[in-house]
C-alpha positions as CSV (number, residue, x, y, z in Angstrom):
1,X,-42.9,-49.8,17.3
2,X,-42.0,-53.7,16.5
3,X,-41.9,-55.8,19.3
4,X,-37.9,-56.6,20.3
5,X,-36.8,-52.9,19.9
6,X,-36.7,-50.6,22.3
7,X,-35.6,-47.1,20.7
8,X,-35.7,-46.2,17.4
9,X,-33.6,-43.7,17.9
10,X,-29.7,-43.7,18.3
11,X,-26.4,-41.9,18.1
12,X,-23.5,-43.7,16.0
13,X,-20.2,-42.2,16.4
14,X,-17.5,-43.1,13.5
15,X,-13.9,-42.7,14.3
16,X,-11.7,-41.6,11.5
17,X,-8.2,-42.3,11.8
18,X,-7.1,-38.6,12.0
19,X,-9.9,-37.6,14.5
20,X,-7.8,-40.4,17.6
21,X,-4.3,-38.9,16.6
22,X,-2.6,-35.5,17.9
23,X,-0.8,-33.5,15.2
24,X,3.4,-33.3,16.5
25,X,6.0,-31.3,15.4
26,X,10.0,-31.7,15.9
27,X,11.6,-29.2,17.9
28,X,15.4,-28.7,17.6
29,X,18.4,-28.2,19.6
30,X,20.2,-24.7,18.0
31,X,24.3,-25.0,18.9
32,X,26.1,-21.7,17.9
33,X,29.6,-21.1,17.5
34,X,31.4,-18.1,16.5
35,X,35.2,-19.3,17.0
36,X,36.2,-22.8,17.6
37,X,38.0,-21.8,21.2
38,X,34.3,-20.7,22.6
39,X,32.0,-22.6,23.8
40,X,28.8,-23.1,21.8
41,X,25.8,-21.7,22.8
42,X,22.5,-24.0,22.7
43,X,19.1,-22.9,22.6
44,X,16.0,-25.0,21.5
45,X,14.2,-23.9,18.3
46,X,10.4,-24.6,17.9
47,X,8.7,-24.3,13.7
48,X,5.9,-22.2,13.3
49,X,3.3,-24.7,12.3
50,X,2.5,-21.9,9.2
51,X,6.3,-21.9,8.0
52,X,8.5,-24.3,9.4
53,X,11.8,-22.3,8.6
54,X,11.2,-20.1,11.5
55,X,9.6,-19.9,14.5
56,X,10.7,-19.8,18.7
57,X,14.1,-19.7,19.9
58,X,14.0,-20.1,23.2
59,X,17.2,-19.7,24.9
60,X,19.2,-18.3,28.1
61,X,21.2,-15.2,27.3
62,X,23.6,-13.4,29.2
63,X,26.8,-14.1,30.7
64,X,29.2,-16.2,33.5
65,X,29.5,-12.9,34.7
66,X,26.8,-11.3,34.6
67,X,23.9,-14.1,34.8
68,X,21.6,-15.0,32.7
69,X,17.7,-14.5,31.5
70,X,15.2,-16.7,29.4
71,X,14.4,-15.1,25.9
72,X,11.9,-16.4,23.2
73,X,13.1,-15.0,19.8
74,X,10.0,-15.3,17.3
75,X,9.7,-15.4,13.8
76,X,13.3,-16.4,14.0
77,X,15.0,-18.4,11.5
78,X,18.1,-20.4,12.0
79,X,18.7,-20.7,8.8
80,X,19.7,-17.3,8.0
81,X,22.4,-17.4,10.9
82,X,25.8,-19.1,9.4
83,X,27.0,-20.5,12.7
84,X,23.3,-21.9,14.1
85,X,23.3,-25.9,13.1
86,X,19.9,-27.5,14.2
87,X,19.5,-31.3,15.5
88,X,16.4,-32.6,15.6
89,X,15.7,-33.8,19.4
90,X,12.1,-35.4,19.6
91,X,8.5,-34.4,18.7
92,X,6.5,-32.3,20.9
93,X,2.1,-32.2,20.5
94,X,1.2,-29.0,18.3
95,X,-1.5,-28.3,21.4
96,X,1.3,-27.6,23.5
97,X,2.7,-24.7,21.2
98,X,1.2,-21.7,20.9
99,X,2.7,-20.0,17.6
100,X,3.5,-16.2,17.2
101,X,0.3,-14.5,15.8
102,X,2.2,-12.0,13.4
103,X,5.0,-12.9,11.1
104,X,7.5,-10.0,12.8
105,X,10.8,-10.7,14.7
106,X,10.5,-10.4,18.0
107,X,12.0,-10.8,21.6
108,X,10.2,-11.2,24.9
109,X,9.9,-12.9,28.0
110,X,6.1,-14.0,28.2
111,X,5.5,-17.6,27.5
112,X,3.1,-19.0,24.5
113,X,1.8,-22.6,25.1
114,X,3.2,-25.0,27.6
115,X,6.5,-25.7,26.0
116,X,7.2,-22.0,27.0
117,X,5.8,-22.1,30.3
118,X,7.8,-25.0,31.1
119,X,11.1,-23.0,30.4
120,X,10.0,-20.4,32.8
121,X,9.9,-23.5,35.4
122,X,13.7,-23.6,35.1
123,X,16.4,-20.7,36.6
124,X,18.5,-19.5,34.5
125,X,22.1,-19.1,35.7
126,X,23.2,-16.1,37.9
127,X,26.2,-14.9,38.3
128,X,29.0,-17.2,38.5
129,X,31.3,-16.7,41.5
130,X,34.4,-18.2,39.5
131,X,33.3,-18.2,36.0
132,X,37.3,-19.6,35.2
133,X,36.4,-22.6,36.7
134,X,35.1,-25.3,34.6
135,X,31.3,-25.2,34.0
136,X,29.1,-28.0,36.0
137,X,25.6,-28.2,36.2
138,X,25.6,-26.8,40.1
139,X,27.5,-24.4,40.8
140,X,28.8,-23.0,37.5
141,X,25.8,-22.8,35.1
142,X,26.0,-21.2,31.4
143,X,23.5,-21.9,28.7
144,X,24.3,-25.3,27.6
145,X,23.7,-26.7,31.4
146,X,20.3,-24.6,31.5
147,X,19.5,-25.7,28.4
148,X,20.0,-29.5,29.4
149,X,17.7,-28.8,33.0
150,X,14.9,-27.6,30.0
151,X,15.1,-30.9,28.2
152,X,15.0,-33.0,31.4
153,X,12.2,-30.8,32.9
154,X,10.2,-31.3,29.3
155,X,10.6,-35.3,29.5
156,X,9.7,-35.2,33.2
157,X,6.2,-33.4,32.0
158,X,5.9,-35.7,29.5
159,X,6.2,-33.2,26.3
160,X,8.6,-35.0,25.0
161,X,10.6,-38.4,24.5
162,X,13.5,-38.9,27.4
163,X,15.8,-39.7,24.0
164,X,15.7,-35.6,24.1
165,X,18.4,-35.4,26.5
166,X,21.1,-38.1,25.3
167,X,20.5,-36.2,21.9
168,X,21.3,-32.9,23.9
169,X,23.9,-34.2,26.1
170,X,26.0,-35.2,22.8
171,X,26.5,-32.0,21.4
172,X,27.5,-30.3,24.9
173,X,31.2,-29.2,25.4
174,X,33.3,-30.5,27.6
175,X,33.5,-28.6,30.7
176,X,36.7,-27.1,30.2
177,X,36.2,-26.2,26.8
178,X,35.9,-22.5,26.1
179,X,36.9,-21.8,29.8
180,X,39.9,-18.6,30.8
181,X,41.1,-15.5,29.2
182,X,43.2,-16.0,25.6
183,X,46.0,-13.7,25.4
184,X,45.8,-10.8,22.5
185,X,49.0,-11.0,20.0
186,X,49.4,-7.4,18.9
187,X,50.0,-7.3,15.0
188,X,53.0,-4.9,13.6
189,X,55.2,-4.8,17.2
C-alpha cells in the first residue's frame, strides 16, 4: 500500500436528483349539488396514482337527522357525476396513500394509508338536536363542517399545506343556506 493512504477501499454514494425528492400528488375538494336551495355536499377526492380520473372519495354520509358515518368510495370517478366539481386543495406525499389494489367500485370503512387513517381521527356528526337551526361547527355538524375538521386535522399532521383550508373554507355555504322545510306546490289544483 503507498505510504499516505490508509484504505484502499471505499464506498461513494451519488445522489440523483430524483432519489432526495418524494413523489406528491393533488388531492381535491368534491362539492355536490343537486338543487341550488340545498346545501352542497363536500367530500375530498384522492387519484389513483395508476389512473388519475378516479380514485378515493372520502366523505361523511348521512343526515342532520340521523347522523353521520365516514365512507371511502374507491375506484370512484368524479367525473362521471354531473353535479361533483373538483378544486384542487394542496399536494399530499404518494407514501401517505395507499391506492385500491383492484380497479372495482367500492365502499367501506377501513382506512388505506395515512390520509385515511387521519379521517378516522375525526367524528363525524351525530344527530343534530335542532337540525333547522343554522349549521356551526359545534353543535350543528353536517358534512361540509366535518369535512373542514379533516382538512385542519391533515395540516396539523403535516400532510398537507395549511392553504388547504382557506381553499376549503371558500367553497362552504353559508350557514343558513339550505337550512328548513320548502313547502310542496301541488300541480293541477
Amino acid at each position: 500500500m503507498p505510504s499516505g493512504y490508509g484504505c484502499l477501499n471505499h464506498l461513494t454514494f451519488v445522489f440523483s436528483p430524483q432519489s432526495t425528492t418524494m413523489t406528491t400528488r393533488t388531492i381535491y375538494l368534491i362539492s355536490a349539488r343537486n338543487t341550488s336551495f340545498q346545501r352542497a355536499h363536500f367530500s375530498i377526492f384522492v387519484p389513483s396514482a395508476t389512473n388519475p380520473d378516479q380514485g378515493t372519495k372520502i366523505h361523511a354520509v348521512g343526515a342532520p337527522m340521523a347522523g353521520y358515518v365516514l365512507e371511502f368510495k374507491r375506484n370512484y370517478n368524479p367525473s362521471l357525476e354531473s353535479h361533483d366539481h373538483t378544486f384542487p386543495i394542496g399536494q399530499i406525499h404518494s407514501s401517505n396513500i395507499i391506492d385500491s389494489p383492484d380497479a372495482a367500485p367500492s365502499i367501506d370503512s377501513t382506512p388505506r394509508g395515512k390520509i385515511e387513517l387521519a379521517a378516522t381521527q375525526i367524528p363525524t356528526p351525530g344527530i343534530n338536536q335542532n337540525f333547522m337551526a343554522p349549521v356551526n361547527d359545534t353543535t350543528n355538524k353536517r358534512c361540509q363542517e366535518w369535512t373542514m375538521e379533516y382538512v385542519r386535522h391533515l395540516v396539523a399532521k403535516g400532510l398537507i399545506d395549511e392553504k388547504a383550508v382557506e381553499i376549503v373554507q371558500s367553497k362552504r355555504d353559508p350557514p343558513t343556506h339550505g337550512i328548513g322545510l320548502r313547502s310542496v306546490t301541488r300541480i293541477g289544483t
